[in-house]
C-alpha positions as CSV (number, residue, x, y, z in Angstrom):
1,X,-49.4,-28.9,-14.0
2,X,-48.1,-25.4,-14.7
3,X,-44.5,-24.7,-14.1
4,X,-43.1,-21.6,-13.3
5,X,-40.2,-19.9,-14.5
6,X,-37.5,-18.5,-11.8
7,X,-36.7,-15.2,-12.4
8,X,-33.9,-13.2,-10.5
9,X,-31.5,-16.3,-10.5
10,X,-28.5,-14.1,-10.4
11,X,-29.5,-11.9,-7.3
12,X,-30.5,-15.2,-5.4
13,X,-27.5,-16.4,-5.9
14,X,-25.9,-13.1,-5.1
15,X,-27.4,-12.8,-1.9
16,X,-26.4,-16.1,-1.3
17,X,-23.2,-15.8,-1.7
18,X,-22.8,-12.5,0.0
19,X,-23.6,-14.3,3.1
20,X,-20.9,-17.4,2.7
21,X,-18.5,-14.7,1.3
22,X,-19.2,-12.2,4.4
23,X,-18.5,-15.0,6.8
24,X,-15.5,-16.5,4.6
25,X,-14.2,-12.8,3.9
26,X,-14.0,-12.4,8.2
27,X,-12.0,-15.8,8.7
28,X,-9.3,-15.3,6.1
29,X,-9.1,-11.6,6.8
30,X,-7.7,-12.8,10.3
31,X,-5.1,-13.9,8.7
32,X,-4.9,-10.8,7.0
33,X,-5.7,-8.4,4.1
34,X,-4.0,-10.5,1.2
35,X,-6.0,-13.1,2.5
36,X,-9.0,-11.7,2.0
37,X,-8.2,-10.6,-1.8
38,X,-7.3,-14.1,-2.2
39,X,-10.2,-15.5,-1.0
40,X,-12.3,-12.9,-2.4
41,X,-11.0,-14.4,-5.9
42,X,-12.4,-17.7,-5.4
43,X,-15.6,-16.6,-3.4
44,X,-16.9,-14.6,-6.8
45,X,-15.6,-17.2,-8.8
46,X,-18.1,-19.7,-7.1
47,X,-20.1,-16.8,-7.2
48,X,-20.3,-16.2,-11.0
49,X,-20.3,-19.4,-11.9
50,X,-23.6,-19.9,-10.1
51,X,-25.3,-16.9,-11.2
52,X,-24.8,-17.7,-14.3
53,X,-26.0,-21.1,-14.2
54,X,-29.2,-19.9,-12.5
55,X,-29.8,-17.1,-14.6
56,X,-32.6,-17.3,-17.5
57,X,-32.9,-14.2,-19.3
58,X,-29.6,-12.9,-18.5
59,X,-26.9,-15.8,-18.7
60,X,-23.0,-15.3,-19.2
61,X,-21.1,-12.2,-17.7
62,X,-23.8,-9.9,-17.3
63,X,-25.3,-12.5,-14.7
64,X,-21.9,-13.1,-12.9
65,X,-21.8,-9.2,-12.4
66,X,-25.1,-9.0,-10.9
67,X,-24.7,-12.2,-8.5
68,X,-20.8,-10.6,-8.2
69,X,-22.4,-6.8,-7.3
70,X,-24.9,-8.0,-5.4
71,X,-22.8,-10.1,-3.4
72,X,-19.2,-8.1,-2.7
73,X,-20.4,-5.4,-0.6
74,X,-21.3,-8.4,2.3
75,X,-18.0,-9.9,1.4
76,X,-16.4,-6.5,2.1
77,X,-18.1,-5.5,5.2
78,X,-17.6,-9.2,6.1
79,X,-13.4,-9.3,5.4
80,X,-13.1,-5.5,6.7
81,X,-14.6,-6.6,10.3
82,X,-12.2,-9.5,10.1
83,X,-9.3,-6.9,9.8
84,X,-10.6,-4.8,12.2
85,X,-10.7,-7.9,15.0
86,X,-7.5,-8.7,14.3
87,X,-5.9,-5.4,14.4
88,X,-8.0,-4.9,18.0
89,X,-5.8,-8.3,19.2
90,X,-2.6,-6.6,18.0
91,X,-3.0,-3.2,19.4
92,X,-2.4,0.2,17.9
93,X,1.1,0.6,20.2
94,X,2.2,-2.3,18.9
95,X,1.4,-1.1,15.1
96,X,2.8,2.7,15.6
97,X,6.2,0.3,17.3
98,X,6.5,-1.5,13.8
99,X,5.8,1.6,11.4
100,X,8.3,3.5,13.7
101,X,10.9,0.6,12.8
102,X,10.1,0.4,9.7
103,X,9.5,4.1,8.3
104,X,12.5,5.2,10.3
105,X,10.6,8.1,12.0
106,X,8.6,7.6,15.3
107,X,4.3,7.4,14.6
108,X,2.0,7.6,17.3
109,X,-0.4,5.4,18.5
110,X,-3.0,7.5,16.5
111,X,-1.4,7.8,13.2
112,X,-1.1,4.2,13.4
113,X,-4.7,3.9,13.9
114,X,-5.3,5.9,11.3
115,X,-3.1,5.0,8.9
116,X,-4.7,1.1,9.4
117,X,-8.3,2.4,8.7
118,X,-7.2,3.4,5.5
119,X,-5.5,1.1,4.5
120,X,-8.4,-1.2,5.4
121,X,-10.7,1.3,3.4
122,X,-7.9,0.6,0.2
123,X,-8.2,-2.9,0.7
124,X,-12.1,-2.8,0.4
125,X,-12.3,-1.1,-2.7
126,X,-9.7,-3.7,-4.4
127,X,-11.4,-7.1,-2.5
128,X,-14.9,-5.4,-4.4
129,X,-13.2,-5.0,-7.8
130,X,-11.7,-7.9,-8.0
131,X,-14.6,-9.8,-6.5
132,X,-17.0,-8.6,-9.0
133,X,-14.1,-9.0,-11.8
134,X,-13.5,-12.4,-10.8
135,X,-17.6,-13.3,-10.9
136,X,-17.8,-11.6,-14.3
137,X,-15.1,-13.2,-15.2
138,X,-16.8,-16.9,-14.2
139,X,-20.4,-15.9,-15.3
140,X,-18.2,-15.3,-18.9
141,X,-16.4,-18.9,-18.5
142,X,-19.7,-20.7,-17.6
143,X,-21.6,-19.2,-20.4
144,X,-19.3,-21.3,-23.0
């Protein structure tokens, strides 16, 4: 019998986890954005750590990035529509109502809006980085 060697462990895995992270990423981003960082940590944690196990020729960090790169855009796309649903249930008067309070100076209904799309586009770009950190990181841990 001839046995045949598994290549591509690490984007497997990554694609793997991209799905349980997109759908993880929407539930705790309900909850909100710190939510989704924190589960983010965890998800490419898991993430790495499995990539790095399945990975032949490229074991340690380097496969935790891959499975970690491969898998955080879904994650992100996953934990932004979760912010997004649960900004829709608040409502954009409510939002402007609270900045207004809190900023001192009265913000439409628009610059709320607005002002929650980017912050949603901030939080993306730190749930990616410290998703694929975090997998790195694991793929590095699981190595030794």
């Amino acid at each position: 019998m001839e046995q045949k060697e598994e290549r591509g462990g690490a984007l497997r895995v990554g694609m793997v986890w991209g799905g349980i992270g997109g759908v993880l990423g929407f539930v705790a981003s309900l909850l909100g954005s710190l939510a989704g960082i924190l589960v983010g940590i965890f998800v490419g944690y898991s993430c790495g750590k499995r990539a790095a196990g399945a990975e032949v020729e490229r074991p340690g960090a380097l496969a935790g990035l891959i499975g970690g790169a491969v898998a955080a855009p879904v994650y992100v796309i996953g934990a932004s529509a979760g912010a997004l649903v649960a900004a829709h249930g608040i409502g954009s008067p409510r939002m402007a109502a609270t900045l207004s309070d809190v900023l001192g100076t009265h913000i439409s209904s628009d610059e709320a809006w607005t002002l929650f799309l980017l912050s949603i586009l901030l939080s993306a770009v730190f749930q990616a980085a410290v998703f694929v950190a975090s997998a790195t990181a694991a793929g590095a841990v699981a190595k030794r």
